[in-house]
C-alpha positions in Angstrom: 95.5 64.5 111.0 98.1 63.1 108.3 95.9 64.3 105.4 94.9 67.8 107.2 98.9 68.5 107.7 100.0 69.2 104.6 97.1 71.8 104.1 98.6 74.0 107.8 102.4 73.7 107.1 102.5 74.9 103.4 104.0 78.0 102.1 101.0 80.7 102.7 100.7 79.6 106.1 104.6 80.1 107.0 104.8 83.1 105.4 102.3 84.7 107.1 103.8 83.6 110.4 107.2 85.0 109.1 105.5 88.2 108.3 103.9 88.5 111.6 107.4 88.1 113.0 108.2 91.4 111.8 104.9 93.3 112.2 103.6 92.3 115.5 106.6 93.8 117.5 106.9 96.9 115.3 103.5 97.8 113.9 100.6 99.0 115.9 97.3 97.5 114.3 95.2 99.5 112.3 92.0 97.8 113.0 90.6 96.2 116.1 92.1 92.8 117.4 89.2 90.3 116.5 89.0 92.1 113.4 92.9 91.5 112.8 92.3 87.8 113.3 89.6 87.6 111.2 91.7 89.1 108.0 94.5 86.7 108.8 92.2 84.0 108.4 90.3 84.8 105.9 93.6 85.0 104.3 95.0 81.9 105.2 91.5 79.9 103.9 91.4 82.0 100.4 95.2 81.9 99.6 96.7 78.6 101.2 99.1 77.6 98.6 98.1 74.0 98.7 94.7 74.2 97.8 95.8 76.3 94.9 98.9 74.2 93.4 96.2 71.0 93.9 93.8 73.0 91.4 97.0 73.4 89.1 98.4 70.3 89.3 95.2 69.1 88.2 94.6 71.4 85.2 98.1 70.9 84.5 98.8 66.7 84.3 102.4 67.2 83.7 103.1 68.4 87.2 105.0 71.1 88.8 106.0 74.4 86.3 106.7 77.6 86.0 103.7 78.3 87.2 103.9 77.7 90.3 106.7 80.5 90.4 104.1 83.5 89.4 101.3 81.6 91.8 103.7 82.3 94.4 104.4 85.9 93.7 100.1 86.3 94.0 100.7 84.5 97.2 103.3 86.9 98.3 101.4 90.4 96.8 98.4 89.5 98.9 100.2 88.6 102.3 102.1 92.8 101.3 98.2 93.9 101.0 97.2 92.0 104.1 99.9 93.9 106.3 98.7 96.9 105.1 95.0 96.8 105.8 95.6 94.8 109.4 98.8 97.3 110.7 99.5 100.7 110.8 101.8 101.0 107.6 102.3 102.6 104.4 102.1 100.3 101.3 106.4 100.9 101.2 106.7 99.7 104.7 104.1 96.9 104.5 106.2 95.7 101.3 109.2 96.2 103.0 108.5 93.8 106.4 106.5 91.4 103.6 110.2 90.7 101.6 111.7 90.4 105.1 109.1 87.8 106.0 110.0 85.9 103.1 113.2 86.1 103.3 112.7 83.9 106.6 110.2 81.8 105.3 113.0 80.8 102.7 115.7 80.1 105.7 112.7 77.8 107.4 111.9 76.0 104.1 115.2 74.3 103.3 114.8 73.2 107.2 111.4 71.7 106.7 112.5 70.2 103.2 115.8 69.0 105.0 115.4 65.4 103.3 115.0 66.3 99.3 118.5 68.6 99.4 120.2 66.5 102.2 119.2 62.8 101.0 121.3 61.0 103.4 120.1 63.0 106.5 120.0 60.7 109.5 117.1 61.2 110.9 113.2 60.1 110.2 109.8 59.8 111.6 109.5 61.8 114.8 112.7 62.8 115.1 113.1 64.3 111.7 109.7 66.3 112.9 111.1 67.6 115.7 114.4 68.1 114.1 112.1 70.5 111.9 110.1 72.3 114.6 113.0 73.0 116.7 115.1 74.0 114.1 112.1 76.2 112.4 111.5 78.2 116.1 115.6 78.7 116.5 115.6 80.6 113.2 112.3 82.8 114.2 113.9 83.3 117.7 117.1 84.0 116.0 115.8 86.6 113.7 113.7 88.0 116.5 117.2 88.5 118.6 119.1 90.1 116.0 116.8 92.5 113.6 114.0 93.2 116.0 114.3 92.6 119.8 117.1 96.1 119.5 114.5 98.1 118.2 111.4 99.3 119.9 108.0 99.9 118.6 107.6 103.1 116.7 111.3 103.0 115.0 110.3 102.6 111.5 113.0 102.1 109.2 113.8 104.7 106.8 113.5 103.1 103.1 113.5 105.2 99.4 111.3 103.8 97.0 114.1 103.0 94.9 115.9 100.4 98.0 113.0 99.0 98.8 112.0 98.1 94.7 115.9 96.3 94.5 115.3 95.0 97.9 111.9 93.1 96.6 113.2 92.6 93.4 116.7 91.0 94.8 114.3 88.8 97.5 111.7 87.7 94.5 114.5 85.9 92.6 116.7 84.1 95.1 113.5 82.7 96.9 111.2 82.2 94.2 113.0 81.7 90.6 115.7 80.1 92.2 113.5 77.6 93.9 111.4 77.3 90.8 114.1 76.3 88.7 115.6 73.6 90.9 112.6 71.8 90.7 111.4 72.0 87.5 115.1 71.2 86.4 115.3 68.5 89.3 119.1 69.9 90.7 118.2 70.3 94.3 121.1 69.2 96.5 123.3 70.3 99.6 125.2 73.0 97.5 121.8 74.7 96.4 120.7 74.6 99.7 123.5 76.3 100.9 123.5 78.5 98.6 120.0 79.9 98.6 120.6 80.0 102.9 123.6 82.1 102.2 121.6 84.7 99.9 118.5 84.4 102.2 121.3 85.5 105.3 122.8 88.0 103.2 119.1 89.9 102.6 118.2 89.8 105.9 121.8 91.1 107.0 121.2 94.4 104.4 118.0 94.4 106.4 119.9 94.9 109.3 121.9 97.5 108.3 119.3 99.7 107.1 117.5 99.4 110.8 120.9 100.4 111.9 121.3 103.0 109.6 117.8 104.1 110.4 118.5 104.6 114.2 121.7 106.1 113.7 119.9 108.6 111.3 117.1 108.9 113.9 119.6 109.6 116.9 121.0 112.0 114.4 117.8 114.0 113.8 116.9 113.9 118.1 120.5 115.4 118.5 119.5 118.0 116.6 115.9 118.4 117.2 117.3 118.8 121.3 119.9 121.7 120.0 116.9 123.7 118.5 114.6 123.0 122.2 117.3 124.1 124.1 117.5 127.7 122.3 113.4 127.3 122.6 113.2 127.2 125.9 116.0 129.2 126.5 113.5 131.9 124.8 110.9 131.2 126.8 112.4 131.5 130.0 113.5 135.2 128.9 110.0 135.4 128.0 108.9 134.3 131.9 111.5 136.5 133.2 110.0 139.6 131.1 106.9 138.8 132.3 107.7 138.9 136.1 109.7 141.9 135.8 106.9 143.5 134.2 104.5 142.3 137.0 106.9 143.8 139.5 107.9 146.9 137.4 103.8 147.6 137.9 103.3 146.3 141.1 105.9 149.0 142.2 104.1 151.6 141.0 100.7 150.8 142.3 102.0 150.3 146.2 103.6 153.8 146.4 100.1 155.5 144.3 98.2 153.3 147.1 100.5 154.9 150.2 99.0 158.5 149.0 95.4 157.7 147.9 92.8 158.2 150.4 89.8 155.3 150.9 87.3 155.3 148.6 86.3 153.6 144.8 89.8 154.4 143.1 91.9 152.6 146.0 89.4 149.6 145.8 90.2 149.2 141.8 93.7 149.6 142.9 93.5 146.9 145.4 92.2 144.7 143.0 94.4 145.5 139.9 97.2 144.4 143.1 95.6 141.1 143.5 95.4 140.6 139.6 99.0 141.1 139.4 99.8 139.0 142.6 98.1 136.1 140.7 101.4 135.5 138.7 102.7 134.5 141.8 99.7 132.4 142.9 100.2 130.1 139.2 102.7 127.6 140.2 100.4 124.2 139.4 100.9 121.5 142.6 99.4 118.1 141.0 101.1 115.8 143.5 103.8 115.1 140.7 107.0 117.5 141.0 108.3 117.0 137.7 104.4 117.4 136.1 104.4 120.6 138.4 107.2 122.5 136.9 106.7 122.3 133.1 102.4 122.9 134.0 104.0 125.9 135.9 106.2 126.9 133.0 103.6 126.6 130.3 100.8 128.2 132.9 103.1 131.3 132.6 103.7 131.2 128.8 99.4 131.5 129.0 99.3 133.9 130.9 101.8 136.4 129.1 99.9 135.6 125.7 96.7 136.2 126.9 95.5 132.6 126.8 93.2 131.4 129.1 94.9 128.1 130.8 92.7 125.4 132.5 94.3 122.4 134.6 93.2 119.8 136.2 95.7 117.2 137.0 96.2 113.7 139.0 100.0 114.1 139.3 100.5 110.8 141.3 98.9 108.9 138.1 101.8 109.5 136.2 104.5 108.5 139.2 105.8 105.4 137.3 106.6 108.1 133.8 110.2 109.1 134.0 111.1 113.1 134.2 112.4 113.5 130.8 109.4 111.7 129.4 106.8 114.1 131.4 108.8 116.8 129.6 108.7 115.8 126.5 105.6 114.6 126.3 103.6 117.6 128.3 106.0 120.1 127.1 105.1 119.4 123.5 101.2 118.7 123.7 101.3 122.2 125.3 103.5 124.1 122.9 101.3 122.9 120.2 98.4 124.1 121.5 99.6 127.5 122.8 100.8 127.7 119.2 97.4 126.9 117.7 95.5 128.6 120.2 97.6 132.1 119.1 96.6 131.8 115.8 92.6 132.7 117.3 91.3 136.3 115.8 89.4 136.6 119.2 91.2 137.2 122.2 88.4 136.2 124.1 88.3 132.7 122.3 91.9 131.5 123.3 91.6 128.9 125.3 93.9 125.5 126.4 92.8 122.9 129.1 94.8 120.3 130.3 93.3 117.0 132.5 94.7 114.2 134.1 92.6 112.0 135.6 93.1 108.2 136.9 90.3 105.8 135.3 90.3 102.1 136.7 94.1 100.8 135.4 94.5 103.7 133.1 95.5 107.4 132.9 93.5 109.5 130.4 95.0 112.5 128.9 93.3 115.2 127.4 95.2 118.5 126.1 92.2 120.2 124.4 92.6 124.0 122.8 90.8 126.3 120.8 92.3 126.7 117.3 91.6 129.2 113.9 90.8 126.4 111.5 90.9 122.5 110.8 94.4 121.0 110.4 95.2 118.9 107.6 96.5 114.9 108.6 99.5 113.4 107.2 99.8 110.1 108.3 97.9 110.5 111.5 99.5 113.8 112.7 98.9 117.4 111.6 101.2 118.9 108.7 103.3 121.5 109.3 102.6 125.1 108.6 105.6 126.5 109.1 108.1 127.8 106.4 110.6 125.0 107.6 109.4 121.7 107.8 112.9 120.3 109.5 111.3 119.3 112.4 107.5 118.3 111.1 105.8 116.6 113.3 108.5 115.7 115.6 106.6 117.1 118.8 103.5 114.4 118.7 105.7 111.8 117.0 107.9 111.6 119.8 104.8 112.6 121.8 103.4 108.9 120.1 107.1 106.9 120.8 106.9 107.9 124.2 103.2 106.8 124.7 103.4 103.1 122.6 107.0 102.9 124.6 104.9 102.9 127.8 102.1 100.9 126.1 99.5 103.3 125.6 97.6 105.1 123.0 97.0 108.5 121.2 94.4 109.7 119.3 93.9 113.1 117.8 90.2 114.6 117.7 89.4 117.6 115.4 85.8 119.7 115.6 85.4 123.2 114.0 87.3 125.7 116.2 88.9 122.8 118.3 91.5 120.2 118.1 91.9 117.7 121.1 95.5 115.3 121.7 94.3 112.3 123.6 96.5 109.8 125.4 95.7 107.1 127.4 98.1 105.3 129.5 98.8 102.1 131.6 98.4 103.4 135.5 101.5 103.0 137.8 
């Protein structure tokens, strides 16, 4: 066990846990879980950092040199790659969590090298190691407390390309040339030590602050966004209160024409254009969910005054344990999309949105599926805008998507010719 040690606790190993720090509570995964853990260790075997300073040091009989520096920036530029083929990142954000990891790996290396920059450090044998371990975990649960724990799943942080290049660049040289050249130059002590801690704190404090930046400039944009649904929906109830009034303005009409029109064939159609016009009335949705009720109801309306043909069928009490103001959000804007698509149909006939709800074992599948003029083009998993102001792109199905990994589900988007289909599956209350 002695011999195999040094091979698990070496710096490819740590800085892949470092990473997965960052990633695991922030990222979903872009391939399956066995998969996942497959490319982790397929990473660990073909880049552990031993095995490759070992294959140095013995093509190199001098020892440890600069070498080692640019071995570990391979090292590093793999683990940014690995993030980004096991998570769902961009290359910017993969690179971004990757410098973050190593910042940490940094703060746990002068832990577990206590003894070469602290040489009278009291403690050895087992005590030293568990001096290590303990020390090693309070920095990862410190890290997890202060930059990750406060944010939940889904709240990326907003990086240029120009941050995150200074960012890398500013972590690459206090962890790895500054490491480097202690060795090579033999100067590591308790003030480089402290040192290289303080810088490593300092990264991961700018780190902070641009996930609290980030939140303050995604509260920002939510402000906003709920100024422009507010005048939306004030809209749209005028438009439901048009509608009504012309139902009744009609319905008048027909009654007093029916008081004067003998039996026959013309006071049959009458009847029946009645009972078509009645139906308005007869559209209020009752899925056993109150809150689900009223926006169904709202958008079943909105349908019916645009000459859309709206199909629900809906297991309210699935959704009992999903707050008001999520059912909202997340219904209301599924819906409005695909009224909006579904509009956009040359064929009257051919406009078409279905909603269903249905309980399945410990999960709630949702399908909102509609009928749509062409084939919308994916930007980052969602559909690009095609409106003259892109403001607000995409901010119905990604809030549709925080709300849905917030409640630890998923949502997938499904696209055939003539059709486009929002699928959500959730965790049953």
């Amino acid at each position: 066990m002695a011999a195999i040690w040094p091979y698990i606790e070496c710096f490819s190993n740590i800085l892949v846990a470092c990473e997965l720090l960052f990633c695991i509570p922030m990222l979903e995964l872009r391939v399956s879980r066995p998969k996942a853990v497959a490319m982790i260790a397929a990473y660990l075997v073909l880049f552990n950092s031993r095995n490759i300073n070992n294959l140095l040091s013995a093509e190199n009989a001098q020892g440890p040199n600069w070498i080692i520096s640019a071995n570990t920036i391979v090292i590093f530029l793999a683990s940014v790659v690995l993030i980004h083929l096991v998570f769902s990142s961009s290359k910017r954000l993969a690179l971004f969590y990757a410098a973050a990891g190593y910042a940490t790996e940094n703060l746990v290396f002068y832990v577990r090298n206590m003894t070469s920059y602290f040489p009278g450090f009291p403690l050895e044998g087992m005590g030293l190691q568990a001096f290590k371990l303990v020390g090693s975990l309070a920095i990862g649960y410190f890290i997890y407390m202060q930059l990750i724990r406060r944010y939940p799943r889904g709240h990326e942080p907003n990086v240029t390309n120009a941050f995150m290049l200074a960012f890398v660049v500013l972590t690459l040289v206090v962890t790895n040339v500054l490491n480097t050249w202690v060795r090579v130059d033999g100067i590591q002590g308790p003030e480089v030590a402290i040192l290289a801690i303080l810088c490593n704190v300092m990264l991961l404090m700018i780190e902070f602050d641009v996930f609290r930046h980030s939140s303050m400039e995604q509260e920002r944009a939510i402000m906003e966004q709920l100024m422009v649904e507010r005048e939306r929906q004030q809209r749209i109830s005028q438009e439901n209160v048009d509608l009504i009034n012309v139902k009744c303005h009609d319905l008048k009409h027909q009654i007093a024409a029916l008081r004067d029109m003998p039996a026959g064939v013309e006071r049959d159609r009458t009847i029946d254009e009645l009972e078509q016009a009645v139906l308005i009335y007869d559209s209020a949705v009752r899925t056993g969910n109150e809150s689900l009720d009223t926006v169904l109801t709202e958008k079943g309306l909105i349908c019916e005054g645009r000459g859309i043909d709206f199909t629900c069928m809906a297991d309210g009490s699935a959704l009992s344990h999903v707050g008001s103001v999520d059912l909202y959000t997340l219904f209301g804007n599924a819906l409005d999309n695909a009224i909006e698509a579904t509009e956009q149909v040359s064929d009257p006939d051919n406009r078409l949105v279905s909603l269903r709800v249905e309980r399945r074992g410990t999960f709630v599948r949702i399908s909102v599926e509609n009928t749509c003029a062409h084939m919308a083009e994916l930007v980052d998993g969602l559909p690009a805008t095609t409106k003259d102001d892109p403001s607000y792109h995409g901010f119905g199905l990604k809030s549709i998507r925080m709300i849905v990994e917030r409640l630890g589900g998923n949502m997938t988007i499904e696209q055939r010719e003539g059709s486009f289909a929002l699928h959500i599956l959730l965790p049953a209350g």
